[in-house]
N, C-alpha and C positions, 0 to 999 in steps of 0.2 A: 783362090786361096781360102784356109777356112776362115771363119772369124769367130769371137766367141761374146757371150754376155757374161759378164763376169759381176759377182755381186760380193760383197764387204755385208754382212748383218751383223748388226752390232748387240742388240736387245733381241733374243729371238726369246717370243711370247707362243706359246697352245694357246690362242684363242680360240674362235670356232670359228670366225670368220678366215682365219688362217691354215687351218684346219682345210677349209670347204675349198680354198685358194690352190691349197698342193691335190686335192681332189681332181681340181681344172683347170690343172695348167698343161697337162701333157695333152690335152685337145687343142690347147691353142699353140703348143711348136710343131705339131705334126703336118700342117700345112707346111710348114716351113722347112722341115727336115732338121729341126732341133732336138737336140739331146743330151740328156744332163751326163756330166763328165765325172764334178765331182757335186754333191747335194747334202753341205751339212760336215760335222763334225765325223769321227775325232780326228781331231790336227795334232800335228807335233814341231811345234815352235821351236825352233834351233837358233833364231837370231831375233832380236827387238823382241815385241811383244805383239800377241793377234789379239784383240778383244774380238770375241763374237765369233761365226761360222761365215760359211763362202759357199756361192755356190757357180758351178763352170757349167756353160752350156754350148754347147758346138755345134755352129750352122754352115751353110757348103759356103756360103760369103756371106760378104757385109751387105747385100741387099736383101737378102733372107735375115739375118736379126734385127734388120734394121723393119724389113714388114712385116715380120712377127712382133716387135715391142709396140708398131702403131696400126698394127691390127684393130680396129673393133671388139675381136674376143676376147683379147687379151687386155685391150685400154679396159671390158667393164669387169673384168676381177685384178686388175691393178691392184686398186684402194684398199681390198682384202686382206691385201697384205701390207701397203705402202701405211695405213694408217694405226697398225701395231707392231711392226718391226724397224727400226731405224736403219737406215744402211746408205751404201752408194751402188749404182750399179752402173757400168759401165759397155759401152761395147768394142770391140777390137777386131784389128785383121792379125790372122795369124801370121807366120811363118811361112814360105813352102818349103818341100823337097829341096835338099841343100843348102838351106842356110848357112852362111859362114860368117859368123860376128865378125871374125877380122877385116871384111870388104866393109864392115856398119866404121869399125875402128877408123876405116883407111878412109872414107868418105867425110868422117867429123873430121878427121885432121886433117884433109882441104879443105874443110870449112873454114875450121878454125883460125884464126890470123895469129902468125906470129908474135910471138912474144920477146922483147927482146932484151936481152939478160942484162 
């Protein structure tokens, strides 16, 4: 299944240390078979509020973003950007072929304990 690294930036800054960061980041996902999905603005906010930009990035599984983010190449231009952008980043397994939310529905509510009126 895929999985993705998902990022929230909250304060995106041009510094040139950030700059030099998107210069060398695509040599550290290509071992990985990473690639950006979506990278940045313009959004169109339909519900609540987005402060900042997003960025998606799409690996073959969670054992690939997960050796891509504790990589070596990528731990040393981390800071590059970790220390003038604020954000969260996350990583996830996606979906596969066929997903059907109603089996996700039907499985919390055998979880779920009854309630009784």
């Amino acid at each position: 299944m895929p999985a993705y690294g998902f990022a929230h930036l909250r304060d995106r800054r041009h510094h040139p240390d950030v700059l030099e960061y998107l210069k060398r980041i695509q040599g550290t996902l290509d071992p990985f078979h990473g690639r950006f999905l979506i990278h940045g603005p313009p959004t169109a906010v339909v519900e609540g509020s987005w402060p900042g930009s997003m960025v998606l990035i799409e690996f073959p599984g969670m054992a690939e973003a997960r050796a891509w983010y504790e990589s070596a190449e990528y731990q040393k231009i981390l800071r590059l950007r970790a220390d003038h952008i604020s954000g969260d980043l996350v990583l996830v397994e996606g979906v596969g072929p066929g997903y059907d939310p109603r089996e996700r529905a039907e499985k919390l509510q055998a979880e779920t304990p009854r309630q009784r009126a």
